[in-house]
C-alpha atoms as one frame of an Amber mdcrd trajectory, in Angstrom:
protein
 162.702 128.646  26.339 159.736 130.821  26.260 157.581 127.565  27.275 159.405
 127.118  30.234 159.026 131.041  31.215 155.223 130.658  30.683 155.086 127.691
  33.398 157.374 128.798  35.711 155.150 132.332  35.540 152.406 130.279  35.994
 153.539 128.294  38.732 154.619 131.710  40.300 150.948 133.361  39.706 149.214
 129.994  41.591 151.957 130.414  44.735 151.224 134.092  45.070 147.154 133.163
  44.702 147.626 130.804  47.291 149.127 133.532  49.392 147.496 136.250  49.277
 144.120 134.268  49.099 143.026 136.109  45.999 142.985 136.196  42.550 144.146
 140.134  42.366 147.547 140.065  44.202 147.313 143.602  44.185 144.997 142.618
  47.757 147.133 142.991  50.728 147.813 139.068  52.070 144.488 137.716  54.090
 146.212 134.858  55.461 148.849 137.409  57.366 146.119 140.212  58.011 145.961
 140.684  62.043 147.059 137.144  62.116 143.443 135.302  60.723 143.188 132.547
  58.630 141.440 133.162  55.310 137.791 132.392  55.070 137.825 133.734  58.771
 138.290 130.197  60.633 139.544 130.139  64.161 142.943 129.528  63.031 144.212
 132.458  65.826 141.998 131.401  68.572 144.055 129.074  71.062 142.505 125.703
  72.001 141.610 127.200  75.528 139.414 129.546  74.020 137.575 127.077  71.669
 137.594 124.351  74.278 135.780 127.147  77.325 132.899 128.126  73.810 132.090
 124.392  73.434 131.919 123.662  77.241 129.573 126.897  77.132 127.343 125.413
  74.611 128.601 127.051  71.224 126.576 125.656  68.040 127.941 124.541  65.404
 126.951 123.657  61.757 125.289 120.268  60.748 123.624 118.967  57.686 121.629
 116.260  59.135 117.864 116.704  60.200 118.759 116.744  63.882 120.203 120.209
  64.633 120.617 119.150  68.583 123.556 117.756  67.581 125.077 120.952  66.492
 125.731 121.292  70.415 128.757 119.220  71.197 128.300 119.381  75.022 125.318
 120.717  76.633 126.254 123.259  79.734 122.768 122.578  81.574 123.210 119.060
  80.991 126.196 119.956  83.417 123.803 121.725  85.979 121.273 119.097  85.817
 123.204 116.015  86.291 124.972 118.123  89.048 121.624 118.969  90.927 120.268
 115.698  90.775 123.257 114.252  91.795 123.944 116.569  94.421 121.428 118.790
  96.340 118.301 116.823  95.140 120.057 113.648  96.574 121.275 114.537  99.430
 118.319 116.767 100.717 116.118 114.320  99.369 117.278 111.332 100.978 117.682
 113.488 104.393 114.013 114.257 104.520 112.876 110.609 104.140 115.471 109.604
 106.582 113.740 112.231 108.949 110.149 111.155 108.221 111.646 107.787 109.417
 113.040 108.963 111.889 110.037 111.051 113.387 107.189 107.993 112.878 110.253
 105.669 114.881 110.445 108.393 117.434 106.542 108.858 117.744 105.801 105.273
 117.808 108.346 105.093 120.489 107.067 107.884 123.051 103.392 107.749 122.060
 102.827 104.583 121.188 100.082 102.570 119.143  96.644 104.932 119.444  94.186
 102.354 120.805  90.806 102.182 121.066  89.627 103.935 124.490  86.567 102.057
 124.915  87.033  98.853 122.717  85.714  97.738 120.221  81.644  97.811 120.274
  81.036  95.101 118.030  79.014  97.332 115.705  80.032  98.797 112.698  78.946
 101.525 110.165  80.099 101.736 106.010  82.818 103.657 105.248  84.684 102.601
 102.081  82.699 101.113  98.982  84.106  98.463  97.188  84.943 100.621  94.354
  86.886 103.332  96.338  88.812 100.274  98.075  89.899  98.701  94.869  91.084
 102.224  93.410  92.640 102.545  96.438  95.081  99.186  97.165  95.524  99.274
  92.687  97.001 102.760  93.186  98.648 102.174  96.574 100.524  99.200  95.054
 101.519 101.336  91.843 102.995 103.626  93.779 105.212 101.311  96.313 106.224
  99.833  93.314 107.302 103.425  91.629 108.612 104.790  94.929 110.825 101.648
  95.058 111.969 101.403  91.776 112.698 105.321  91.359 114.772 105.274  94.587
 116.924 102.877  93.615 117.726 104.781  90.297 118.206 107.972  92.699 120.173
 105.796  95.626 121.207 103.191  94.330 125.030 103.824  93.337 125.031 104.964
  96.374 124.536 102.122  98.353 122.979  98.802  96.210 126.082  99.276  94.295
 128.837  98.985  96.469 126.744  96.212  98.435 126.166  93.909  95.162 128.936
  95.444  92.608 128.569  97.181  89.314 127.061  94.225  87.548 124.044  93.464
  90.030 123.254  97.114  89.895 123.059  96.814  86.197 120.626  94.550  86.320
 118.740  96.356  88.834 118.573  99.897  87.627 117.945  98.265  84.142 114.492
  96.572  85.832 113.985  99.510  87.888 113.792 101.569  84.717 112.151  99.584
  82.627 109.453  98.853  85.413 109.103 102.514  86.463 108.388 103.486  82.524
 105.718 100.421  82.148 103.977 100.900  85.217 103.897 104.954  85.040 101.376
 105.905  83.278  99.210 103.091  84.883  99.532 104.743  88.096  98.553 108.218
  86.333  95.290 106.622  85.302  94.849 104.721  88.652  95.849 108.626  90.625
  93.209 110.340  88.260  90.539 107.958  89.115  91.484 108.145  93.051  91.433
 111.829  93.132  88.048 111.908  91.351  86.362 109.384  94.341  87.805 110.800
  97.154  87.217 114.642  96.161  84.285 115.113  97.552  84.722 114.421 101.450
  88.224 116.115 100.996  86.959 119.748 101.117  87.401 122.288 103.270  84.635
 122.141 106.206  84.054 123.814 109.403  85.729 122.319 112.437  89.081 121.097
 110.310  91.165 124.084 111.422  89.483 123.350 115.120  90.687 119.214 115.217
  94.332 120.361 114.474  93.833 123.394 117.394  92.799 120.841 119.293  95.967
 118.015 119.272  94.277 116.029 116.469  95.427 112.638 117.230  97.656 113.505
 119.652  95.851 115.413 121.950  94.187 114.151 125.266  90.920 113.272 123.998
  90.300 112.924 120.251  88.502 116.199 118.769  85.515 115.512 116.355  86.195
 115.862 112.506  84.130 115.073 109.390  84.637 111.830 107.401  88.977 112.969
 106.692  90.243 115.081 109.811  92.805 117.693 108.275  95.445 115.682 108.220
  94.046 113.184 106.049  93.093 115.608 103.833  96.768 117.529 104.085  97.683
 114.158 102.476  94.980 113.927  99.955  96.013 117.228  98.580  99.448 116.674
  98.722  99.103 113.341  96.546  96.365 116.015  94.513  99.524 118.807  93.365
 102.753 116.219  93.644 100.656 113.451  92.440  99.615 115.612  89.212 103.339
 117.210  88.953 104.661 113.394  89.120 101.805 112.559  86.169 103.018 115.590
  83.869 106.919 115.404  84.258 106.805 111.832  83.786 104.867 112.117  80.891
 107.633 113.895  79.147 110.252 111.956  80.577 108.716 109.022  79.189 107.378
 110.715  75.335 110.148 113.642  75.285 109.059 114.275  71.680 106.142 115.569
  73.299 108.230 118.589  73.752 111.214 118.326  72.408 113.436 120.177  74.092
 116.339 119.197  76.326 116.174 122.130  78.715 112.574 121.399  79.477 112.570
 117.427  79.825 115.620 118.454  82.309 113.668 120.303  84.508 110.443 118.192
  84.001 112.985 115.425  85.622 113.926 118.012  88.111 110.761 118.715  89.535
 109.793 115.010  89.129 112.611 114.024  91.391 111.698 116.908  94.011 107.786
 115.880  93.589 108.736 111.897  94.211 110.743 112.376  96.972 108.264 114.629
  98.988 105.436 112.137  98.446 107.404 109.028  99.722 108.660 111.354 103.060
 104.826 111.934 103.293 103.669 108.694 102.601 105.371 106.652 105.359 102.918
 108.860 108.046 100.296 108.000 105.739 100.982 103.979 106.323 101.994 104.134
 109.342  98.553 105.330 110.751  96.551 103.436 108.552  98.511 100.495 109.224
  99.335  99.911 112.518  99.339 103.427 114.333  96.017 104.252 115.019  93.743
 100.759 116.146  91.299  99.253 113.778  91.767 101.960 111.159  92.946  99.620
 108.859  89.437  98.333 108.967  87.646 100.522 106.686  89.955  99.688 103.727
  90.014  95.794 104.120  86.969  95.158 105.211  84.678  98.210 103.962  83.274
  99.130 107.582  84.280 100.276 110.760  83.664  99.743 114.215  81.344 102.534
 115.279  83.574 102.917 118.941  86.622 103.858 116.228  84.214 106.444 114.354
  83.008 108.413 117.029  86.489 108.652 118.672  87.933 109.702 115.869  85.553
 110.885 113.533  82.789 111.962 115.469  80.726 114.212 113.358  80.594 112.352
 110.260  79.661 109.052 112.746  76.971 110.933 113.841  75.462 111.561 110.401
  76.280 108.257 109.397  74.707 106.702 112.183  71.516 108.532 111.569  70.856
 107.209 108.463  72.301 103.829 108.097  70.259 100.891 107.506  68.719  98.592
 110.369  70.530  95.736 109.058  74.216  96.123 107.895  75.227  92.808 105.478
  78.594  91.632 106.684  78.770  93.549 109.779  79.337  90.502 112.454  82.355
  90.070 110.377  83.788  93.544 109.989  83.462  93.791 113.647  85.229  91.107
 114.820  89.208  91.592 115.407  91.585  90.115 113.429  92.408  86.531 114.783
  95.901  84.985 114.296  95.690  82.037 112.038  95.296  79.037 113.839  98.564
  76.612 113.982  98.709  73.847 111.676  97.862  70.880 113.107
């Protein structure tokens, strides 16, 4: 009989421990004390509460090596993927639409800028091979990263509802794995361009007077030095965005460089906003050298330039040019002939 007492006292002792969540049950109950559960857990928190701390980016405990996962959601994770999704898309896309738009509506009322005079048939240096090589290699780097990063920006918007969720796969996965390859390629291929074309991109005297003047636009061509100011507005532009593309991508592509979320999401941020204004600025850019202004596409295929075109347009540096070029220029019948149409096959 006075076993069974002992147990049942025991039994008794353990129920009351388990209450009171001590040993001395003399201690006033902690697991009824202003309603908390003992070992102060969130036991009188409602799920609201603890779901609105984890959307806010409350950390936890972990006992692995990689404490970033303490963070069950990530609130700027929220705010990035909603600015780069919203505002950096849509005002994006709206300024290259407009930079479309303007070079459509220029070409339009203005027209192609021709030669006034003709062409002379002579021609004066103005690329070396070297600067014309840099040139097309980084040119080419960059249609191809333009390209591939606007269809990761664009393309659910519109490749995927015109080939389907699968297609788009395919592409964003090439896009992506093309942008990270070709990257840093382009950052060596930018560093080397910047470095060459430095030099004749300073500020001189007479750049502020060619945009005073209508630039390319006005009646009669004002002189400039070897880059009017809007050439060099574009060098300088590729100089800062060109550089912030180089860095955030960097990152982006070796975040344990820095590793830390907030900063790879603005790095991608300002990457986006740095892309974006480059391509808007680029289409002038081809569009001149292209086909806009006649025989300006010269000096990068062919390394010269008739010497009508560099007067009209470039009048200053022409004239220094001219003074010291050599009697005999190797290749110039060449360079100074037009482009011909390939003759039909017979």
């Amino acid at each position: 009989m006075l076993g069974f007492v002992a147990v049942v006292a025991v039994i008794a002792y353990a129920a009351l421990v388990g209450v009171t969540g001590s040993l001395n049950l003399d201690i006033a109950a902690q697991a009824q004390e202003n309603g908390n559960v003992p070992g102060h857990a969130l036991g009188n928190v409602s799920d609201s509460d603890v779901w609105r701390q984890i959307r806010r980016g409350e950390v936890g405990k972990v006992s692995i090596p990689d404490l970033k996962s303490a963070v069950l959601i990530n609130a700027e994770g929220s705010a990035w993927r909603a600015a780069r999704n919203g505002p950096i898309s849509f005002w994006g896309g709206l300024v290259i639409a407009a930079s479309l738009a303007f070079i459509i509506l220029f070409n339009v009322i203005h027209g192609r800028i021709v030669l006034r005079r003709g062409r002379s048939g002579e021609v004066i240096p103005r690329f070396s091979q070297a600067e014309r090589w840099v040139h097309w290699f980084a040119a080419g780097t960059f249609i191809l990263l333009g390209l591939t990063g606007l269809a990761l920006i664009f393309g659910r918007y519109v490749l995927k509802p015109l080939f389907g969720p699968d297609v788009f796969a395919i592409i964003a996965n090439a896009s992506l794995q093309s942008h990270n390859l070709f990257g840093p390629i382009f950052i060596v291929a930018l560093v080397i361009l910047l470095g060459l074309y430095m030099r004749d991109n300073l500020w001189q005297n007479g750049d502020l007077s060619w945009a005073l003047k209508g630039g390319f636009i006005g009646d009669s061509h004002p002189k400039s030095w070897k880059y009017n100011l809007g050439e060099k507005a574009w060098y300088w532009a590729l100089f800062f965005g060109g550089l912030a593309l180089a860095g955030t991508g960097l990152l982006l592509e070796f975040p344990w460089l820095f590793d830390r979320l907030s900063v790879l999401q603005l790095a991608h941020v300002i990457h986006a906003i740095s892309a974006l204004g480059l391509i808007a600025f680029s289409v002038g850019h081809i569009y001149l050298g292209v086909w806009g202004v006649e025989a300006s596409l010269d000096g990068m295929t062919k390394g010269y330039v008739d010497v009508n075109w560099a007067k009209e347009h470039h009048g200053w540096w022409a004239d220094e040019v001219l003074e010291n070029r050599p009697a005999v220029v190797e290749g110039a019948a060449e360079a100074a002939a037009e482009d011909a149409p390939p003759a039909p096959a017979e």
